[in-house]
Structures are given as C-alpha cells and as structure tokens.
N, C-alpha and C positions, 0 to 999 in steps of 0.2 A: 504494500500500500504506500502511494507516497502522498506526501502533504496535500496535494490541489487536490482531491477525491481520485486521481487517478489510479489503476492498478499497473504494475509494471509483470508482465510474462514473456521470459525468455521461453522459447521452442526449440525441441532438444534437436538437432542433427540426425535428418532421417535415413543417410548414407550408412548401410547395414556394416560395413568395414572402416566406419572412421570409429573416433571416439566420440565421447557422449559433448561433444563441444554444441556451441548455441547456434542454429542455422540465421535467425531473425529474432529480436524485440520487439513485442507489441507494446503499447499504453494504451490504454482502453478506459472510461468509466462504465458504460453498459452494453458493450457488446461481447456476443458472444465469441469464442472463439475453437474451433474443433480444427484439431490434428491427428489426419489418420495416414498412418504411415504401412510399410513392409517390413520393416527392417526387425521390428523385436515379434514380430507374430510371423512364425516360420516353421515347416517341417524339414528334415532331410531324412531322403530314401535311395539307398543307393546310394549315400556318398552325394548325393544333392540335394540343395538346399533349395525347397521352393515354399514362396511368401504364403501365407495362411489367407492371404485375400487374392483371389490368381484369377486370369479371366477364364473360362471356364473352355473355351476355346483351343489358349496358343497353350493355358500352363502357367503365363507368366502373367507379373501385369503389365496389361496395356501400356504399348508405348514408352515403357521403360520407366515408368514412373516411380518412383522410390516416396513420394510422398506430397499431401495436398493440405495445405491452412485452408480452412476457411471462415470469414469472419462473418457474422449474421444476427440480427437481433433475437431473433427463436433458436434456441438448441436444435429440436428435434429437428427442424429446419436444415442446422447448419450440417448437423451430422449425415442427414441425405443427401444435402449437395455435394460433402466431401467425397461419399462414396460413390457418389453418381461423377467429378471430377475425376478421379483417380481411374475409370474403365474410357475416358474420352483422351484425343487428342487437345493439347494444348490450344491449338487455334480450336477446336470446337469446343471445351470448354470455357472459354473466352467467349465465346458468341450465345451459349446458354446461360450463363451466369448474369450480361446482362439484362434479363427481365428479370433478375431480383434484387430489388431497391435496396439499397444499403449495403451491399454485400462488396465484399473481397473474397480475393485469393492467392493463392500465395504455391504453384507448383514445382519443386524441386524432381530432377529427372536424370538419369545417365543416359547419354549417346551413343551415337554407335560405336563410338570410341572409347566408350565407358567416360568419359571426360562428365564429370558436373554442373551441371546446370539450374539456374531459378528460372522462371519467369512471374510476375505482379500483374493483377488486373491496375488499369491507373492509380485508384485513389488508394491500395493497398500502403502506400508510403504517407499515405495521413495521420496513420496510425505507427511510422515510425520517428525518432525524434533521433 
C-alpha cells in the first residue's frame, strides 16, 4: 500500500527458465489485475515438459505465449479475458480486447528464436510509473 491510496504489485517473470525476477509494476487503486501464466502449472512425460494450460490442438500454447496480464475492473471478467488472450494471437488479441472498456494487457511470449518478448495494449503504461 503506499501513501496516495494507491496499491503497488510487482508481477513475477512468467519465462518458465529464468528466475523468479519482476517482469512489470503495476499501481492500481481499483482495478483488477489477473496473471495467468505457463510457467509454474506444468507436466512432464517422457522427459517433456508440457504447460498445464496447452491448446488442445498443437500441445502447446498458442503462439508461444508464456504469459498474459490483464487489467479489468470485474475479476471474473479479467480472469476470462486472460484465458481467452493466452489461446489468441497477439494482433488478435489486440483487436478483441478492444471492446472492453477499461481494460489492458500486458502479453509476454518467446519466438521463434526462443528470444523474449512483451507487447502492451496502449494505455497499459498508465498504470506504470
């Protein structure tokens, strides 16, 4: 909690092979915020490791995505969107997130090159200081 009413929430590093370091700071006073990631919900069979949230499809998740913020005034809300971000491409979650007001997002991903990556919907940096 800090002085102005505001709350401060670091978000842990959703990269399943780094350390538990902070990916992004939010300050928030009422919004929500859900982070659903890959990285600590995981099985291995055979010697591999595959995420507890997998598209049902490839096996993996979609896109290569390692993990999705999203900020929302309703939980139950934000927690849908997240999981519904995390099976979409970046530009199409970008374009679906739009029609809900007040919302961010915030998607971290690996490449084809395994290289890391973020992307922000715009106003997601209002929310950082």
């Amino acid at each position: 909690y800090l002085s102005d009413g505001e709350y401060l929430f670091n978000i842990e590093n959703p990269y399943r092979y780094d350390d538990n370091s902070t990916i992004t700071s939010i300050y928030t006073k009422e919004t929500t915020i859900v982070s659903l990631s890959v990285y600590n919900d995981f099985f291995e069979y055979e010697g591999k490791i595959y995420p507890g949230i997998i598209n049902t499809n490839t096996k993996y998740p979609a896109y290569n995505m390692e993990g999705v913020i999203v900020l929302h005034e309703d939980a139950d809300d934000a927690e849908a969107l997240a999981a519904t971000l995390l099976y979409m491409s970046i530009a199409d979650g970008q374009k679906y997130i739009e029609a809900y007001e007040d919302t961010e997002a915030m998607w971290a991903y690996l490449d084809n090159e395994n290289k890391k990556g973020k992307v922000f919907t715009d106003n997601f940096y209002n929310y950082n200081k």
